[in-house]
C-alpha positions in Angstrom: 30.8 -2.1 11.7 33.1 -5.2 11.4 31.5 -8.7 12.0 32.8 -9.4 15.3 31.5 -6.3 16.8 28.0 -7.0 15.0 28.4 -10.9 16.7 28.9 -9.1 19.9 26.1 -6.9 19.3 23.8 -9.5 18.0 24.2 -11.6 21.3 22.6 -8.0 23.6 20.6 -6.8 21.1 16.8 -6.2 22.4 15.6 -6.3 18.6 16.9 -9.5 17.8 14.2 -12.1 16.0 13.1 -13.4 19.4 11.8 -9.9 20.3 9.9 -9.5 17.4 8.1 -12.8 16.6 5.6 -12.9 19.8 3.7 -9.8 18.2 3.9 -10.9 15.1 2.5 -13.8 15.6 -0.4 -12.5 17.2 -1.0 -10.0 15.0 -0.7 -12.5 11.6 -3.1 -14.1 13.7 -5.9 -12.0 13.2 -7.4 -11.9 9.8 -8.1 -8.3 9.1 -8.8 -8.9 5.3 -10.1 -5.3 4.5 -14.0 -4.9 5.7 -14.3 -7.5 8.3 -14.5 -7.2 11.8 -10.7 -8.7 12.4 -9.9 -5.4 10.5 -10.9 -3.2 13.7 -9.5 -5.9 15.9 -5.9 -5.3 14.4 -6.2 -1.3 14.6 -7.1 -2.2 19.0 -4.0 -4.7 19.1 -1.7 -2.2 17.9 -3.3 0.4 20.1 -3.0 -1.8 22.9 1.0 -2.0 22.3 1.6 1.0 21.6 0.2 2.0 25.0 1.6 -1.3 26.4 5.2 0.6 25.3 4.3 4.1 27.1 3.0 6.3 24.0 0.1 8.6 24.9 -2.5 6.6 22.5 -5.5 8.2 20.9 -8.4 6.2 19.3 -11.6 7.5 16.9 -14.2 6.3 15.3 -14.2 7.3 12.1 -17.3 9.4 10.0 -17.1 7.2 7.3 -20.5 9.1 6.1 -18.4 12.3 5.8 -14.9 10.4 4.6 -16.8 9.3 2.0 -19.1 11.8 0.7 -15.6 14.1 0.6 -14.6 15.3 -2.7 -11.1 14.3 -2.2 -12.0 10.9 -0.7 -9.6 8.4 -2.9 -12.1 5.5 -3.1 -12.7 2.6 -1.2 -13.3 -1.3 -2.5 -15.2 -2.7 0.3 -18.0 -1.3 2.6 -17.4 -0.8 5.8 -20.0 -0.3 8.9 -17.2 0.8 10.9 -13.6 2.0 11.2 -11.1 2.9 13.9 -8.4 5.1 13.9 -5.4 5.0 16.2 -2.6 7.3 17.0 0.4 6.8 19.1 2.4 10.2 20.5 5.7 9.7 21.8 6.2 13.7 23.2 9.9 15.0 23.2 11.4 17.7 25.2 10.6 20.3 22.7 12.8 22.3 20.1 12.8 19.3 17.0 10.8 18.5 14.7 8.4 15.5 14.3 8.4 12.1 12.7 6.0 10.3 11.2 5.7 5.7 11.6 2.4 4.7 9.2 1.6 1.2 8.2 -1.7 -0.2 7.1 -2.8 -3.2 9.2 -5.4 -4.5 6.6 -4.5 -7.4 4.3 -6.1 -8.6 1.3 -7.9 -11.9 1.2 -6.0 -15.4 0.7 -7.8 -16.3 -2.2 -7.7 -19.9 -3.2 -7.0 -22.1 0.5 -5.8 -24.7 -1.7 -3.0 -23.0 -3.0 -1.9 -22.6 0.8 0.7 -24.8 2.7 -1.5 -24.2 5.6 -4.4 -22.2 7.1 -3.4 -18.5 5.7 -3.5 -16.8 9.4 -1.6 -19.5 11.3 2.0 -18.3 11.0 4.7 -20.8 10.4 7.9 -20.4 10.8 10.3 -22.0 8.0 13.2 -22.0 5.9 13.0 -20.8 2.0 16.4 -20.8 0.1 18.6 -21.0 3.2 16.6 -18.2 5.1 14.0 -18.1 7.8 11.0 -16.5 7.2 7.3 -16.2 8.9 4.7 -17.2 6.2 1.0 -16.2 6.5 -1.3 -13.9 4.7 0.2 -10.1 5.7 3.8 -11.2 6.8 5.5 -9.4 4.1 2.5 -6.5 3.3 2.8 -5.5 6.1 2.5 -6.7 9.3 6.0 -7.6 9.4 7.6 -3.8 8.7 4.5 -2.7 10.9 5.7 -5.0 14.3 9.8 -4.1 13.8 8.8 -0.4 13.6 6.9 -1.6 16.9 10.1 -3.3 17.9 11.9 -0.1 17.3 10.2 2.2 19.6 9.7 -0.4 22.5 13.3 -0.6 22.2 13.9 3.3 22.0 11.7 3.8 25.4 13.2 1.1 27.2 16.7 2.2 26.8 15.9 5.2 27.9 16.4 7.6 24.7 14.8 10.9 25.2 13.6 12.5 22.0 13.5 16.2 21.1 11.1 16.2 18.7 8.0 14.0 18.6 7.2 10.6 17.0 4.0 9.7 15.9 2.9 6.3 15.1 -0.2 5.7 12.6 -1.6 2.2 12.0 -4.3 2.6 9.6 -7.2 0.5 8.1 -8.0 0.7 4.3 -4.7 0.8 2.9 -5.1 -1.8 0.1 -8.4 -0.6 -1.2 -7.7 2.9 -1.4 -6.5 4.8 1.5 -9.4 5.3 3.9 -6.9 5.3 7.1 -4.7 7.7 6.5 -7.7 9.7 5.0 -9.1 9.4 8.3 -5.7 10.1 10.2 -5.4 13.2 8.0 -8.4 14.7 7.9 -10.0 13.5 11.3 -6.7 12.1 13.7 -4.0 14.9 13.3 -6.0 17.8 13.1 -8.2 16.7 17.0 -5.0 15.4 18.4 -1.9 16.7 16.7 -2.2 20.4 15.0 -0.2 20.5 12.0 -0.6 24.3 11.9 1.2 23.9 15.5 3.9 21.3 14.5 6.6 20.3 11.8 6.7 17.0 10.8 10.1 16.6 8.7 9.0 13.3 7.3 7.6 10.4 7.9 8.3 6.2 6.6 6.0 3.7 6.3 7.8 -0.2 6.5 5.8 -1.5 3.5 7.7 -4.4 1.9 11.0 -3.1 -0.4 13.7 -5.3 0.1 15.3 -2.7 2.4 15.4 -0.4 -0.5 14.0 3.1 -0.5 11.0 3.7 -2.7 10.5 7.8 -2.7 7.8 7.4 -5.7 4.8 5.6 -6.5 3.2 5.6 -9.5 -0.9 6.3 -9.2 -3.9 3.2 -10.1 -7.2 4.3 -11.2 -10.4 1.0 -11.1 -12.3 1.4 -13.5 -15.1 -0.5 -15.2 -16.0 -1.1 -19.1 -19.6 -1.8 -19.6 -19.3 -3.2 -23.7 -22.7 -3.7 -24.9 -24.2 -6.0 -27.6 -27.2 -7.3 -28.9 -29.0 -10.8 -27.7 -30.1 -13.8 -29.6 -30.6 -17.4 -30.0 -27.2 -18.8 -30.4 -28.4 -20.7 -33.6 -28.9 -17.3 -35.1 -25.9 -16.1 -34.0 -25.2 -13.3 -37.1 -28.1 -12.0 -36.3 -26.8 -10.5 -33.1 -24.4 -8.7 -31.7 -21.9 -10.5 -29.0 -20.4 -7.9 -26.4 -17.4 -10.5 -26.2 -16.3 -10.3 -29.8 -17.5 -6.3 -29.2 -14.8 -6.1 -26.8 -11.8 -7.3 -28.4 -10.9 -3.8 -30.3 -11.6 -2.3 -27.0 -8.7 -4.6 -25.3 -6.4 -3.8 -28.4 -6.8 -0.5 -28.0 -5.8 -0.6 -24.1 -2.7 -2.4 -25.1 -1.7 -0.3 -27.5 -2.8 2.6 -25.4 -0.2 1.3 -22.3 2.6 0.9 -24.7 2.4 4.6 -25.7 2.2 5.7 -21.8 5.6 3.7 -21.8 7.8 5.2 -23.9 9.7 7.6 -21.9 9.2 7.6 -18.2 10.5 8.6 -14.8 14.3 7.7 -14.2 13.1 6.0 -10.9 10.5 4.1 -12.8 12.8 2.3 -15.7 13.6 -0.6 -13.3 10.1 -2.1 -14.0 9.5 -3.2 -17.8 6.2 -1.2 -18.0 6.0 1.3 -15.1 2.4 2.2 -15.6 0.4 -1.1 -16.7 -2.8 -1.4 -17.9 -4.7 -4.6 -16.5 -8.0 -6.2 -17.1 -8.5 -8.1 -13.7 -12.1 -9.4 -14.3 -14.6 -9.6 -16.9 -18.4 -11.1 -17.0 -20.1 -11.8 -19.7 -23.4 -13.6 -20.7 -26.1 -15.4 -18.3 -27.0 -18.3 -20.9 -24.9 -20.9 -23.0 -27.1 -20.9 -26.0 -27.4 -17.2 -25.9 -25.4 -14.7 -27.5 -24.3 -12.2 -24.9 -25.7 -8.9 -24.9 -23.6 -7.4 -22.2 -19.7 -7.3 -21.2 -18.8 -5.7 -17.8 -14.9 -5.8 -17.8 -12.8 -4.1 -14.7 -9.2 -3.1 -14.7 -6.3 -0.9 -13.3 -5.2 2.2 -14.6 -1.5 2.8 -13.9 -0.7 6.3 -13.7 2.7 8.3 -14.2 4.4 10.2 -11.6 2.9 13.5 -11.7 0.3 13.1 -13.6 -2.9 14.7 -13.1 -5.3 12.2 -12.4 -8.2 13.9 -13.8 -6.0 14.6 -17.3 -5.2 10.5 -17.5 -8.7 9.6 -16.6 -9.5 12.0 -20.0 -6.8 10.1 -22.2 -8.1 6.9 -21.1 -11.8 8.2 -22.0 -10.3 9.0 -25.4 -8.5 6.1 -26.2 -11.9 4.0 -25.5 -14.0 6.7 -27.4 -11.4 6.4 -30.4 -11.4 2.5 -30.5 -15.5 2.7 -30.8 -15.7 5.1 -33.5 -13.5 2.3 -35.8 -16.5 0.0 -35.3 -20.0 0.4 -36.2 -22.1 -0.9 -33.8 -19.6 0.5 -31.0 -19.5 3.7 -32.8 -23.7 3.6 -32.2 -23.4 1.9 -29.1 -20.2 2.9 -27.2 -18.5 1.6 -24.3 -19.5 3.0 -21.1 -16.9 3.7 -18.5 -17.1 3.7 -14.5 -14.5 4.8 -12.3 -15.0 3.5 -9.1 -12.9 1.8 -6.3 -9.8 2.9 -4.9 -8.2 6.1 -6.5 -4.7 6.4 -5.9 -2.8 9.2 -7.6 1.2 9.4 -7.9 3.2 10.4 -5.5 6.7 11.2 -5.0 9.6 12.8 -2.4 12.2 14.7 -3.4 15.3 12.6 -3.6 17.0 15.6 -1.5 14.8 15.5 1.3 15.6 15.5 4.9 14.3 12.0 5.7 15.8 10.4 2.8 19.3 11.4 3.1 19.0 10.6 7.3 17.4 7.0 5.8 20.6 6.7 3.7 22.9 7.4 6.5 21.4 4.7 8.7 20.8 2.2 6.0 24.7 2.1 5.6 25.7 2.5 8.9 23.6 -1.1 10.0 24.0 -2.7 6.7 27.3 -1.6 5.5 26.0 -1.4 1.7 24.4 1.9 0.2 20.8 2.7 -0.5 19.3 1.5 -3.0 16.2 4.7 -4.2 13.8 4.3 -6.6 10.2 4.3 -8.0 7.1 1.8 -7.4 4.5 1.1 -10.1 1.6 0.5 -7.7 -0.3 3.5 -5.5 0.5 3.6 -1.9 -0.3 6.1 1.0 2.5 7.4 0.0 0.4 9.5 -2.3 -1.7 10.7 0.8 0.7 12.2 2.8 2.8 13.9 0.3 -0.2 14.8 -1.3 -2.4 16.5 0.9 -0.3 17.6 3.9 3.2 17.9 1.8 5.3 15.3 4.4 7.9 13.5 2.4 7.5 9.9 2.9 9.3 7.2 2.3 8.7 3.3 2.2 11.4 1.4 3.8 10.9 -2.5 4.7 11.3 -6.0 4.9 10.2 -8.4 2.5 9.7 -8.4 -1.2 6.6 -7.4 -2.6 7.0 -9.7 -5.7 5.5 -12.4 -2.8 2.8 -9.6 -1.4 -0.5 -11.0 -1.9 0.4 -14.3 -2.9 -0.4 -17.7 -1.5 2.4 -18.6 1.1 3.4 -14.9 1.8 6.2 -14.5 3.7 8.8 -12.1 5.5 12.6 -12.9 6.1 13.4 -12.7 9.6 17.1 -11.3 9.2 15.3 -8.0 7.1 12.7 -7.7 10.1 15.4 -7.0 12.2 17.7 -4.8 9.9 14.4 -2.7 9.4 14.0 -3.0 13.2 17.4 -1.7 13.9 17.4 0.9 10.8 14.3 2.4 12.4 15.3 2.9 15.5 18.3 4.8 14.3 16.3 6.8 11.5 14.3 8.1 15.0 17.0 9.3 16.4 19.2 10.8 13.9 16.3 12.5 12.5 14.5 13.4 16.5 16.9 12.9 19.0 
C-alpha cells in the first residue's frame, strides 16, 4: 500500500489510536496483579465488551478444587479463592473453520513504587524516543494486544463482515503464574460451551508482546526450590559448624555449568537469544541470627526447558546434576540437597512453521506493514504450551510492544504497534474465517 493511500486510510480508519485508548485506559486501570480481587474484575470488564460488541458471551466459575487437584494441572504461584472464566462466540454462517483470540488479563505486581514515574495503574500517555506510548503496569504484557484484538472485532461487527467460520475470544486469568485460565477455558469453557469433538479450530493467536514478530515456539520454565542444609553454631565457633551458604556454592556452580551444557546446540528459532534455556536463582533465604552460623538455605529458581523436551526427562537431569554436585562434598554427600518443584509448570511448545495460521499471519503482516515476518522462538513459557499441547491448535503470539520492558517499572506499549496489531488482526480474521 503506498503512503498516500495509507494517509487516506489513516484519516477513516475506526482502529485508529483514539478508538483504542478509552478501553485501555480502563482496563490499565484495574490492578488485576494475579490473586487479587481486581483479577476477577478484569475477566467482567472484558466480558462486558465483548457483549457490549454483540458476541454471545459465556461466563464460569471455575472448580479450582478440581483444576488443581488435576494431574495435568501446570501449577499455579498464588492462591486463589476464586476465578472467572469468560468466553466470547462470534457464530458464522457455517461451512469454515474456527479461530481462536486468547490473552491473559492478569499482570504481575509493580514491585518497588519508587522505581515508578507515577502510580503503576494510572496510565499516562507520553513520548519515549520519538514515539507515543501508554505506560502502566500491563500496557505492554498484555493489556495492550488484549484491547486491539478488542479493537479488531468491534471494528469487524460494525462494518458489517459476516464470518463463515466462528471466532472465539478467551480472556483468561492466571497466565503469568502458570496457566490456570486457559486450563480452565480447556478443560471447563470449550468443552460446556464450544464442543471441540463438534468444531475445527484451525488456529488460534494470542497478542502477547513481540514487537509485531511471530513467536511459533516457547521454550518451557520449571520453579523449583533447593532446600541446602547445614549445621548451627555460635558464630565464634564457626568451624565447628556447618554454614548452608558456603554449602551452597558448589550447588550454584554446578547449575551454571549445568545451563551451559543445555546450551550447546539448540533449536534454529531459539539462537537469537544468547542462552535460550537459562537457569536462574530468583531468591534465596538463609539464616534467622547474625551471630549464628546458618543451618538452612532455601534457594528458588527457574528451570528453562528446550523445545520438546519432556518435562518429566529435564526435571531428572536437573535431579542429577544436583545429586552429582553433593556427592563431590562430604557433608552434602551425607546431607544432600533437597529439591521442590512447585509453582507454575510450563512445558515447551511449539507450531509448525507450515501451519495454516502462520502462513495467513504472514500474508497480513505484509500486506499492513509492507515488511516480512519476522518467526521465531521465545525462551520463556506461555499458554502457548496449553493449547498446542493439550488440544493440538497451533498458536501463535503476535503483538505490540517489547517484552524486554514486560514486567518492568514504567511498562509501556507503543501506540502506532497497537494499531498495526489492531489492523493485522482484523485481517488475520478474515482471511483465515471469512
Amino acid at each position: 500500500m503506498a503512503k498516500d493511500n495509507r494517509d487516506k486510510q489513516d484519516n477513516q480508519d475506526p482502529l485508529l489510536a483514539p478508538a483504542i485508548m478509552e478501553d485501555l485506559n480502563a482496563l490499565l486501570s484495574i490492578a488485576s496483579m494475579g490473586g487479587c480481587d481486581a483479577e476477577q474484575q478484569a475477566q467482567e470488564f472484558m466480558a462486558k465488551h465483548l457483549s457490549d460488541a454483540g458476541l454471545e458471551v459465556h461466563t464460569w466459575v471455575m472448580d479450582l478444587a478440581r483444576i488443581t487437584a488435576d494431574p495435568q494441572f501446570p501449577g499455579q504461584e498464588v492462591e486463589r479463592a476464586r476465578g472467572l472464566g469468560v468466553l466470547g462466540i462470534w457464530r458464522g454462517t457455517g461451512g469454515g473453520p474456527a479461530l481462536l483470540i486468547n490473552g491473559h488479563t492478569d499482570v504481575v505486581p509493580p514491585g518497588d513504587l519508587n522505581a515508578w514515574s507515577g502510580d503503576p495503574f494510572t496510565p499516562v500517555h507520553t513520548s519515549i524516543n520519538g514515539e507515543d506510548v501508554v505506560m502502566a503496569r500491563g500496557a505492554c504484557d498484555m493489556k495492550g494486544g488484549l484491547i486491539a484484538a478488542l479493537a479488531a472485532v468491534k471494528h469487524l461487527r460494525e462494518s458489517g463482515f459476516t464470518p463463515q467460520g466462528d471466532l472465539l475470544f478467551a480472556p483468561v486469568i492466571g497466565e503469568e503464574d502458570g496457566g490456570l485460565g486457559t486450563y480452565s477455558l480447556i478443560t471447563e469453557g470449550l468443552p460446556r460451551f464450544y464442543n471441540l469433538d463438534e468444531h475445527h479450530i484451525m488456529g488460534a493467536i494470542i497478542p502477547e508482546p513481540t514487537s509485531l514478530a511471530a513467536i511459533s515456539a516457547n521454550g518451557g520454565a520449571l520453579t523449583f526450590r533447593l532446600l541446602v542444609r547445614g549445621a548451627a553454631i555460635h558464630a565464634s565457633r564457626r568451624t565447628e559448624g556447618v554454614s548452608a551458604i558456603e554449602k551452597f556454592y558448589p550447588i550454584y556452580q554446578a547449575l551454571a555449568d549445568f545451563e551451559k551444557k543445555r546450551n550447546i546446540d539448540v533449536d534454529p528459532r531459539m539462537q537469537r537469544w544468547p542462552i535460550a534455556y537459562p537457569i536462574s536463582i530468583g531468591t534465596v533465604h538463609s539464616g534467622d541470627w547474625a551471630s549464628t552460623v546458618p543451618d538452612l538455605l532455601i534457594a528458588e529458581g527457574r528451570f528453562g526447558v528446550a523445545l520438546g523436551e519432556d518435562t518429566a526427562v529435564a526435571q531428572q537431569e536437573f535431579e542429577e546434576c544436583i545429586s552429582q554436585a553433593c556427592s563431590r562434598d562430604d557433608w552434602l554427600a551425607e546431607n544432600p540437597v533437597e529439591i521442590q518443584w512447585w509453582g507454575g509448570q510450563f512445558a515447551s511448545g511449539q507450531t509448525e512453521p507450515d501451519s495454516q495460521i502462520i502462513k495467513n499471519l504472514a500474508t497480513v503482516h505484509e500486506q499492513i506493514t509492507e515488511t516480512s515476518l519476522e518467526e521465531y522462538g521465545a525462551p520463556y513459557g506461555s499458554d502457548l504450551r496449553l493449547l498446542t499441547g493439550l488440544v493440538s491448535i497451533p498458536t501463535v503470539q503476535y503483538g505490540p510492544g517489547d517484552a524486554g520492558v514486560a514486567h518492568a517499572p514504567d511498562e509501556y506499549v507503543q501506540v502506532s504497534e497497537l494499531v498495526t496489531t489492531a489492523r493485522v488482526i482484523a485481517e488475520l480474521i478474515k482471511i483465515s474465517i471469512g
